[in-house]
C-alpha positions in Angstrom: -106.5 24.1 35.5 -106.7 26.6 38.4 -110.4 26.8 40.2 -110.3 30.2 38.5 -112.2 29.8 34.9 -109.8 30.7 32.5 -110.4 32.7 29.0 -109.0 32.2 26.1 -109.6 33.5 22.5 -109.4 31.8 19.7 -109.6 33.2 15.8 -110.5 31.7 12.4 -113.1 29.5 14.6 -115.8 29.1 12.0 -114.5 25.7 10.7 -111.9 23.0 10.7 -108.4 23.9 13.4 -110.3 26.6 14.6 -113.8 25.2 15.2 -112.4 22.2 17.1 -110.1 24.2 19.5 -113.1 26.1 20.1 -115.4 23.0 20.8 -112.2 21.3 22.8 -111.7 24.6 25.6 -115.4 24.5 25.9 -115.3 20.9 26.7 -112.5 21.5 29.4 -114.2 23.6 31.5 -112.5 26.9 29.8 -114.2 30.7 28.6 -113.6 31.1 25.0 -114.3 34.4 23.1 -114.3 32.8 19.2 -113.7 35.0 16.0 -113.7 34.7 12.2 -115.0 36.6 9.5 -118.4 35.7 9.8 -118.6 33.7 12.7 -122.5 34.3 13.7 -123.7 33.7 10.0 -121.8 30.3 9.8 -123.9 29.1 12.3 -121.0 27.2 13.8 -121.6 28.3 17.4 -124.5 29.7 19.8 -123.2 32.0 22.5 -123.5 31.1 25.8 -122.4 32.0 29.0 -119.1 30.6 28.4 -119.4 31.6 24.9 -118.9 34.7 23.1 -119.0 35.2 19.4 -117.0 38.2 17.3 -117.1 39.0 14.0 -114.4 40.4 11.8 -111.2 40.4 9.7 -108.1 39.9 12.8 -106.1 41.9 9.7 -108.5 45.0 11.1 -107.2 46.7 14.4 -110.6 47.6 15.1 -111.5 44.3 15.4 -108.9 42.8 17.3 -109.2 46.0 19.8 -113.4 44.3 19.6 -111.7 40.6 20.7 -110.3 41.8 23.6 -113.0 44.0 25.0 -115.2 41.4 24.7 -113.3 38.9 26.5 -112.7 41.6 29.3 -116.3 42.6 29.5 -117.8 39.3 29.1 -115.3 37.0 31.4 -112.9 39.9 33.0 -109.3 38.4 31.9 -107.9 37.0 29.2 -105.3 33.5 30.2 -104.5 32.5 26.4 -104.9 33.1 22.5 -104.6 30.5 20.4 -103.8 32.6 16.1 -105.3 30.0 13.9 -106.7 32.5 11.3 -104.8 32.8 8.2 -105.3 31.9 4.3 -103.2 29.9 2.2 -102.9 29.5 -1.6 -100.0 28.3 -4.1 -98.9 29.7 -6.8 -95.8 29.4 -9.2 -93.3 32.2 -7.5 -93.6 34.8 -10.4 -97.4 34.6 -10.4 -97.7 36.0 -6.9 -99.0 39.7 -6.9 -98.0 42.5 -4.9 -102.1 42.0 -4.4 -101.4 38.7 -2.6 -99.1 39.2 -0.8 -101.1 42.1 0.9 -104.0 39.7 1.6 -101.6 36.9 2.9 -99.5 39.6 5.1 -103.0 41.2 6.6 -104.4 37.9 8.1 -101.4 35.9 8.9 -98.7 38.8 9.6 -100.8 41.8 10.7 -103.7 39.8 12.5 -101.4 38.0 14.9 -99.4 41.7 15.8 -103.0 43.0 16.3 -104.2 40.7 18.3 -101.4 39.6 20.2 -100.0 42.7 21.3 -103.2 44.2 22.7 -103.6 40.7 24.5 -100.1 40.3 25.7 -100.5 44.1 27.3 -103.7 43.0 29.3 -101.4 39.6 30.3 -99.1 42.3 31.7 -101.2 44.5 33.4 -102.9 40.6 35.4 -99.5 39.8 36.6 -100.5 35.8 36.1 -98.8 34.9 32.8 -100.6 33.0 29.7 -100.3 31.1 26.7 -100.1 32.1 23.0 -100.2 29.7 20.1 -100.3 30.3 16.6 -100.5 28.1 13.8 -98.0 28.1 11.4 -97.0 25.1 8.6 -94.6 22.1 8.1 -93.8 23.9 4.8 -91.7 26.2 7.0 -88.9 24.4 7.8 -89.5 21.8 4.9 -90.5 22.5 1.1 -91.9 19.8 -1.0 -91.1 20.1 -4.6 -94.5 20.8 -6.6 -95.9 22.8 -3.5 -95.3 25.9 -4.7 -96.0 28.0 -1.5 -93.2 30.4 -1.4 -95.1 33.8 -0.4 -97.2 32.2 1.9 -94.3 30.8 3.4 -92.7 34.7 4.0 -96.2 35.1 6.6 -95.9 31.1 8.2 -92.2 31.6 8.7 -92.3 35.3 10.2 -94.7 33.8 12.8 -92.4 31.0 13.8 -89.6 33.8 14.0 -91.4 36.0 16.2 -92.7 33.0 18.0 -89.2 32.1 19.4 -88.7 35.9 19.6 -91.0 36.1 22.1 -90.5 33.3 24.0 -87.5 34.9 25.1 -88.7 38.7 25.3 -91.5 37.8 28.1 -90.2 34.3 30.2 -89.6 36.3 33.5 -93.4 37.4 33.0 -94.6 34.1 32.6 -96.1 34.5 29.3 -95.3 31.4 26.8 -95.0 31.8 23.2 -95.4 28.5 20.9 -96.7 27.4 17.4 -98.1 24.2 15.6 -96.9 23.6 12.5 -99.3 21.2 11.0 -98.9 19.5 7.2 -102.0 18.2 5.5 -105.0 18.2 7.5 -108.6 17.3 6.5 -110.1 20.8 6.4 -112.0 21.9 3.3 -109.2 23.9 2.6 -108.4 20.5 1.0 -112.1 19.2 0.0 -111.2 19.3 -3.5 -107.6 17.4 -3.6 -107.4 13.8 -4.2 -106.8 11.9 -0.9 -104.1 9.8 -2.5 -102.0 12.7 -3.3 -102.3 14.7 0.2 -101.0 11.2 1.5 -97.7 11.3 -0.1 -97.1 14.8 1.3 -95.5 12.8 4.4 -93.3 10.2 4.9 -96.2 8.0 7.0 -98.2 8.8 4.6 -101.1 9.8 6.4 -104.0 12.9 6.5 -104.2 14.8 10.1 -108.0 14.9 11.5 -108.6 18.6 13.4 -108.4 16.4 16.8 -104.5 16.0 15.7 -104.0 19.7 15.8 -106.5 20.5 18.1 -104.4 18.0 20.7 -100.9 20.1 20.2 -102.6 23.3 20.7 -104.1 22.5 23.8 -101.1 20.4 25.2 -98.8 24.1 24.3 -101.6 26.1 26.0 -101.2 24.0 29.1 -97.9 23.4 29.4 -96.1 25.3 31.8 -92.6 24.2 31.1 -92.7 24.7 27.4 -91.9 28.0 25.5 -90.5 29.0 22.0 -91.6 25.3 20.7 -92.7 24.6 17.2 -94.8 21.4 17.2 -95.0 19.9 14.1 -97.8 17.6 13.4 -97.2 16.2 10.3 -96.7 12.8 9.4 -93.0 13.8 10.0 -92.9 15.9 7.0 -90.4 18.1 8.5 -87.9 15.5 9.0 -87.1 16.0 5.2 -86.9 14.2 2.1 -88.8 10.5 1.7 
C-alpha cells in the first residue's frame, strides 16, 4: 500500500464474505465504509475512525448515492469497492416468479450498476485508478445437476459479463474490474444443509471458510497487473464434471 490510507467500500458486510473482508481491510491498515441492510442493528461492527457504517438496500439509488458520500465526507476518496451483496435461492425453473426475479435482479444486478457507477465516476474525477470486485458463483460457468439455480444464475452471470466488460472499457484509466466466483462456503446461507452433501458439490470435496474468499478478494484488490479475472474458489468445481 501507498503511505496514502486508502478507502474502500464494501457491501453485504453484516455477515459471512462480507463481514470478513470488512474485518481483513481493517486489519491492513485500509478505510472501509461497510453497508448491508441493517448493518448498525446486527451489531457486527462499531464505527470508528477508520470505520463507517451505512444502512440500506444497494438495489436503492438513494442508498448507494448515501455509500459514496459517506466515504467522501468521512475519508475524502474512494480507492476500491469490493459488491458482495446479493441473495441467492433455488428453485425448479418453472417455479421462479416474475416476483423473484425482481428481488434477485434489484440486489445483485441493479445494486452493483448503482453503486459502481457513481464510484467508478468519483475514480475518474481522482485521476489514481482503483479496484472493483464483485462476487459472483462457480455455478456460472459450471451447473451441478440437482442445483437448480437457473434465475439466479441470469444476475451471477450478468456480473461476470460486465466484469470483463469493464476491464476493457477503463484499463488506460487504471481502474481494474474482477470477480470471485466462490462454490460452497460456510455462511449461514448454508447453516441448515448437511455438511456431507455441500462436500460433494466439488471435486476435492471440501467447504470454503470466509478466509478463502476473503484471501481472493483482497489479492484482486491489490493486484495491479490483473484485470477482467474471474477467480474461482471452489474446490475446482468449475473444472466440470467429477
Amino acid at each position: 500500500m501507498a503511505s496514502k490510507q486508502k478507502t474502500v467500500i464494501v457491501t453485504g458486510a453484516s455477515q459471512g464474505i462480507g463481514a470478513g473482508v470488512v474485518q481483513s481491510f481493517l486489519d491492513r491498515g485500509y478505510n472501509v465504509v461497510a453497508n448491508s441492510r441493517d448493518l448498525k442493528k446486527s451489531n457486527a461492527f462499531v464505527e470508528s475512525d477508520h470505520l463507517a457504517l451505512v444502512d440500506g438496500s444497494v438495489g436503492e439509488s438513494a442508498v448507494a448515492s448515501k455509500i459514496v458520500e459517506t466515504a467522501l465526507q468521512k475519508f475524502g476518496s474512494i480507492d476500491a469497492l469490493v459488491n458482495n451483496a446479493g441473495i441467492f435461492f433455488t428453485k425448479p425453473f418453472t417455479d421462479y416468479t416474475v416476483e423473484d426475479f425482481k428481488a434477485l435482479s434489484s440486489t445483485n444486478v441493479e445494486g452493483f450498476i448503482h453503486l459502481t457507477q457513481r464510484v467508478v465516476k468519483q475514480m475518474l474525477a481522482q485521476k489514481s485508478g482503483g479496484s472493483v470486485v464483485t462476487i459472483t458463483a462457480a455455478l456460472v460457468d459450471n451447473p451441478i445437476a440437482g442445483i437448480t439455480a437457473s434465475v439466479p444464475m441470469i444476475t451471477k452471470g450478468g456480473l461476470e459479463a460486465v466484469t470483463r466488460s469493464l476491464a476493457v472499457e477503463y484499463p488506460k484509466e487504471k481502474i481494474r474490474f474482477n470477480a470471485v466466483a466462490p462454490g460452497v462456503v460456510d455462511t449461514p446461507l448454508h447453516k441448515d444443509n448437511p455438511k456431507d452433501f455441500l462436500k460433494t458439490l466439488s471435486p476435492m470435496g471440501t467447504i470454503s471458510d470466509v478466509k478463502d474468499i476473503v484471501e481472493a478478494v483482497v489479492y484482486l484488490t491489490e493486484a495491479r497487473q490483473v484485470t477482467g479475472e474471474v477467480l474461482h474458489v471452489d474446490g475446482g468445481a468449475h473444472s466440470g464434471k467429477w
